[in-house]
N, C-alpha and C positions, 0 to 999 in steps of 0.2 A: 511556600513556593519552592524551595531548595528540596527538601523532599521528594514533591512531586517531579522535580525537572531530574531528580536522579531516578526515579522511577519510571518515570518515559525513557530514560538513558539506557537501562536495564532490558526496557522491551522492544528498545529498538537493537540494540547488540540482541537479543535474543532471535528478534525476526531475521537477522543478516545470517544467521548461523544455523535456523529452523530450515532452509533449505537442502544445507549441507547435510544436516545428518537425515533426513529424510529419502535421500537418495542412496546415500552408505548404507542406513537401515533397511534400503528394500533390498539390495544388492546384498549385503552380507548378512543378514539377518540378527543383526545387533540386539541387544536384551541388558536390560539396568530398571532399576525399580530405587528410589531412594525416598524418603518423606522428612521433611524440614518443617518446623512450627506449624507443625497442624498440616500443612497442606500436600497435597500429593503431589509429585512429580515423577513421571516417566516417560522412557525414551526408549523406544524399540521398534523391532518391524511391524509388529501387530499390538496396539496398546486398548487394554480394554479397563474401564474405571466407572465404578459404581460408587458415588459420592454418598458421603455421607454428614455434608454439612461444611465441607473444609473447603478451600480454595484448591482449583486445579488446574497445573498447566502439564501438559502431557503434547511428545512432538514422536511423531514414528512416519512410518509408510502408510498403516492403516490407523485411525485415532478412533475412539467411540467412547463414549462419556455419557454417563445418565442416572440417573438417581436425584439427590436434593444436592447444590454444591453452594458454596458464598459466590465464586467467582469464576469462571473457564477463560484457558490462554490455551488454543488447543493448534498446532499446524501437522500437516503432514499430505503426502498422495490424496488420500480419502479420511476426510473430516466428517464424523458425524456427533453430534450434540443433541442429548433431548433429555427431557425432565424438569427441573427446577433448578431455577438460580436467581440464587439474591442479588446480585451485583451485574455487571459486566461479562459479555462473552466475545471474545475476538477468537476468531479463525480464519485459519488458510490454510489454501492448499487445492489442488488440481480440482478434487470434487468434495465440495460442503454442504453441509446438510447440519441447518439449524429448527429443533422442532420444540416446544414446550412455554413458561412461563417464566419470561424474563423480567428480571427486577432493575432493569436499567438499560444501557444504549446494548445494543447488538452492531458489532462491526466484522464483517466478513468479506474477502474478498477468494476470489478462484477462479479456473476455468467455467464449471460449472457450480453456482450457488443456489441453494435453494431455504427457504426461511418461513418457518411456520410457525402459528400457535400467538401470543401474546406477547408484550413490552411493554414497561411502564416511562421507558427511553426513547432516544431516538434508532434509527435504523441506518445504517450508512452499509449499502451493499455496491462493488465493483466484479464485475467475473463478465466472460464471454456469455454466460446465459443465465439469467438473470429468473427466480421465481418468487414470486412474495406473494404471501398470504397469509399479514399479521395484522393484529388490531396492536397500536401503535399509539403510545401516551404522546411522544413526541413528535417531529416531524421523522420523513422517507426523505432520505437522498439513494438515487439509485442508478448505476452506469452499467453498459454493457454492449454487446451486441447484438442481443437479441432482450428485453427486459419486458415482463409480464408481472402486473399490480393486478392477481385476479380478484375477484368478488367477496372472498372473504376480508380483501384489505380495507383497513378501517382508521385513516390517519388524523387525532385529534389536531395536530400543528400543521404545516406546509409540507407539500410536495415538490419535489424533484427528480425529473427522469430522462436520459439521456442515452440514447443508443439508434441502431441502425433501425432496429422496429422496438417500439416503444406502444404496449397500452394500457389501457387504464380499466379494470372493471368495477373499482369499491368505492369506498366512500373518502371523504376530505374534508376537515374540518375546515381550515385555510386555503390560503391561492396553491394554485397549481400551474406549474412549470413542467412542461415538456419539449422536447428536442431529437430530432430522429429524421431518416426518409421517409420514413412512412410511423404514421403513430395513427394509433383507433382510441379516441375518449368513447367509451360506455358505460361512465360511473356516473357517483351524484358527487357535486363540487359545492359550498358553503362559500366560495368564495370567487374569485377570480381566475381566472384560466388564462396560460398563453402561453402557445404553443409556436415552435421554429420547425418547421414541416414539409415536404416536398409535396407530402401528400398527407392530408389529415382528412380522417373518415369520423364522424358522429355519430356515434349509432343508437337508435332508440329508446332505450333507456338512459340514456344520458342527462344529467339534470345540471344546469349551473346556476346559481342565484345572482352570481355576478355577470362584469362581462368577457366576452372571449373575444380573444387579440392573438389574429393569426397570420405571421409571415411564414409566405408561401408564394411561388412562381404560379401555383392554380391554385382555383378556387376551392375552399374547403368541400366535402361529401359533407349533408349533416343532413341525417334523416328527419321528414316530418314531423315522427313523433317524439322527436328530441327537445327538452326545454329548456331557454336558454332565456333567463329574464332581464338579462342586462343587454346592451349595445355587444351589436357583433363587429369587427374592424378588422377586416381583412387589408396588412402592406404586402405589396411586392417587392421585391428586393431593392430596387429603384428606388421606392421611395425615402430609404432609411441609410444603403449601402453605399451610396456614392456619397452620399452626406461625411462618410470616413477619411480623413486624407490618406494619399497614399504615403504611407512609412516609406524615409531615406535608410537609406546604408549606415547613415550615420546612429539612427533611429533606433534601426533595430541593434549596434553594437550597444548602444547604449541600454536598452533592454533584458539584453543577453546578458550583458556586465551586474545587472540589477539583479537580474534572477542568480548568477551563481553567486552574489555577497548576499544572497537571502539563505538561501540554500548553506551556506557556508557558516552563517550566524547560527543559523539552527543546530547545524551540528555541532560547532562550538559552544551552542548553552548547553544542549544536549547527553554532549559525549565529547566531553574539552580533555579530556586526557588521551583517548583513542585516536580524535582529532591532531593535536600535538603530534603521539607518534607517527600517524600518516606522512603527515607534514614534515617530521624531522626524516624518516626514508626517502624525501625528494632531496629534500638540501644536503643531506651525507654521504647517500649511495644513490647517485643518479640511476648509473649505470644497472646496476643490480636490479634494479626497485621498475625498469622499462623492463627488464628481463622477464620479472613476476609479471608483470600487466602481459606480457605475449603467451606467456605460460599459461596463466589461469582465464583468460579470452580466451584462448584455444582448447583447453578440458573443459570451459563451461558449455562452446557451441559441441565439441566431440559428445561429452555428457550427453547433450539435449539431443544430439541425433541419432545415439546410442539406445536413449531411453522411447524416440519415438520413434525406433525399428521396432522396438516390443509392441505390444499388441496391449499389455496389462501398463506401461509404459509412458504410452504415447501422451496423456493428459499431461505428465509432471514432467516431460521435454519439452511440451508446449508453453508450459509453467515460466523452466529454467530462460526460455527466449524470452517471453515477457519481463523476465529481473535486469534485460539489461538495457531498458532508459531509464531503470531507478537506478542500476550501476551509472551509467554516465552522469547522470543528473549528480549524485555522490561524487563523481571524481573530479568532476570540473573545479569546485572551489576548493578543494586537497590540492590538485595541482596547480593551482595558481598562485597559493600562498607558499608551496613549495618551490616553485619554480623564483620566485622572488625573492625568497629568504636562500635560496640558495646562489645568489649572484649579491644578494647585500650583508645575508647573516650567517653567514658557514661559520663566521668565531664565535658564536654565541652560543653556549652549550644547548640551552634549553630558552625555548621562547614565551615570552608571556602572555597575556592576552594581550597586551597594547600592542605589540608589535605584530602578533595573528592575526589582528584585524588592519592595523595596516595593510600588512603585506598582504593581505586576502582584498581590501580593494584595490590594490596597486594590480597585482595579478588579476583580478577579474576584468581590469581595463584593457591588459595589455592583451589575453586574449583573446578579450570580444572584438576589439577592431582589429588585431590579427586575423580573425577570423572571416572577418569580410574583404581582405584582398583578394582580386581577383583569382583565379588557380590553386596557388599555394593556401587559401585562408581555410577550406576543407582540411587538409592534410593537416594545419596544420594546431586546428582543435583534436581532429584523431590522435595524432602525436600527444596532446594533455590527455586526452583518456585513456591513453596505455600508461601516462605517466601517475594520474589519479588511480585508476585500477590495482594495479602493480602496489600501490604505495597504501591502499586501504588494507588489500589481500594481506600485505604484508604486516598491518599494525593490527588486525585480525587474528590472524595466526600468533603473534608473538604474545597477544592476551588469552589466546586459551593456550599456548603453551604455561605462563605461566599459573592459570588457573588449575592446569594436569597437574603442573610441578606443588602449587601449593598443598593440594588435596592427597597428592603423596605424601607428602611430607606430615602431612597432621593424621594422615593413615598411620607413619613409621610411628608417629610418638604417640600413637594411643597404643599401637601395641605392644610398643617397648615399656609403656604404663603400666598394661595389664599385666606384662612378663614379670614382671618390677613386683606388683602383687602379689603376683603367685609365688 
């Protein structure tokens, strides 16, 4: 378990930083090639990798990968992936494109995603347009705003599909879940269906064994020659939605409060030492640390409207605006365990877990019902997310500084070794 949660730690500091240089590498056209235990890694504006059985994570402007690999970690502008892989492929980035025979999950997320060929995994796709056309050992979770499951899709487990138009043309081992404005089922389902729809169309090919369960304001489309051999159950929103109480004020801080000490544990099992640092730039340099949050908010939205002035551009400024409700969601329990520890533990050099997680519930209460004051309780969540911001940016930067500095330095003494030899 300790392994694994430093290994998710590794790829998440690598996702927070896979944007950065993919944007440097399209603008200056950056170039580095390095290979570690077998596996390749590069980073540049244009990355091109023909596997040969090794694991590969490769991050630029342009990425393209294909041959036989163990495992792909690939981001950048334009992601492309095809061939063979034993293991795991995660990607992102503006426009992805996953094509060949997968030996396990596929996870991709981008403006535009697109995913084809085989999986002996599951599939977990998010992007503004969404295309799948894999036969699939596991289940499909799929989001977007526009999401198409065509005909070649083939899911031995459950499905899930969620966006503005959502539809369906393959096959499904399991229930299937859909949710959208408009969704079109024209596949065959092995299971149960239920769909949340403004508008759901059935179309003739469609085959369910089970039943379909459809909320909806109108009545489903479902063409004649559609087969549907279970009960059909169409609610309207009446009859399930008022059933809901209405959430107090009080309700929802208390929600809010929940969600950033989830959010904040996770980072803390996650990445407890980058966490730490965060947290110790709110409690020692307040000052400073709200300076970086105005700083780097303001190059990220300039960046993003810099990048979609260009024409080659425009996807990965569309990209850089989508990063920031994962930024705020990130800064919220940074700065709330900051903000606390910095009015109860400014003498305490360094904090430990007992007291991070304190001050990380104590701070998540005081914000969230902060937050629901009338006028001021907007302003003055904004105000933590410049102070969150500022304080990640910052314990970011000071870990690849010293990741430059150590790599230098083991640069110097190998070739003060080698001079030493000679």
């Amino acid at each position: 378990m300790p392994s694994r949660m430093r290994k998710l730690s590794r790829a998440a500091r690598q996702a927070v930083v896979t944007a950065v240089l993919a944007a440097v590498a399209n603008m200056t056209g950056m170039t580095g090639v390095f290979a570690q235990d077998g596996a390749s890694d590069e980073i540049g504006a244009v990355v091109t990798i023909t596997g040969a059985g090794g694991a590969v994570r490769a991050f630029g402007a342009r990425v393209s990968v294909d041959g036989t690999n163990a495992r792909v970690k690939a981001a950048g502008a334009v992601v492309d992936v095809r061939g063979e892989v034993e293991g795991q492929v995660w990607a992102a980035g503006a426009d992805v494109t996953v094509v060949g025979q997968i030996g396990d999950d596929v996870r991709a997320a981008g403006a535009s995603v697109v995913v084809r060929g085989r999986t002996a995994g599951d599939v977990m796709v998010a992007g503004g347009l969404v295309d799948i056309d894999v036969a699939a050992g596991g289940s499909v979770r799929a989001a977007g705003a526009n999401v198409r499951l065509g005909p070649l899709t083939s899911v031995a487990g459950t499905l899930s599909a969620a966006g503005a138009s959502v539809s369906f043309d393959g096959r499904a081992g399991g229930d299937v879940k859909l949710a959208g404005a408009a969704v079109t089922l024209n596949g065959h389902v092995e299971g149960n269906v239920s769909v949340h729809a403004e508008r759901l169309v059935v179309g003739p090919q469609a085959v369910v064994t089970g039943n379909l369960l459809v909320r909806s304001l109108s009545e489903p489309e479902i063409d004649p020659a559609a087969q549907i051999a279970g009960e059909i159950v169409v609610e309207k929103p009446g009859d399930w939605f008022d059933q809901v109480p209405q959430a107090s004020a009080p309700v929802v801080a208390a929600v809010f409060a929940l969600s950033i000490f989830v959010v904040g544990l996770v980072f803390l099992i996650f990445a407890r030492s980058t966490y730490g640092e965060a947290v110790d730039h709110v409690r020692f340099r307040p000052i400073s640390t709200v300076l970086y949050g105005i700083v780097a908010l303001l190059v990220l939205l300039l960046l993003a409207a810099l990048l979609m002035a260009m024409i080659v551009g425009f996807a990965l400024g569309v990209a850089l605006l989508l990063l920031l409700p994962a930024i705020f969601v990130l800064s919220q329990p940074v700065a709330a365990a900051g903000i606390i520890g910095w009015i109860f533990g400014r003498t305490v050099p360094r904090l430990g877990v007992t007291r991070l997680v304190l001050f990380l519930i104590l701070g998540a209460l005081v914000i969230a019902f902060a937050g629901i004051i009338p006028f001021t309780g907007p302003w003055i969540v904004a105000v933590v997310f410049v102070f969150g911001l500022g304080a990640v940016f910052r314990a970011v930067l000071w870990r690849f500084r010293r990741v430059r500095a150590t790599d230098q330095t083991f640069g110097t003494a190998s070739e003060s070794q080698a001079f030493g030899e000679q």
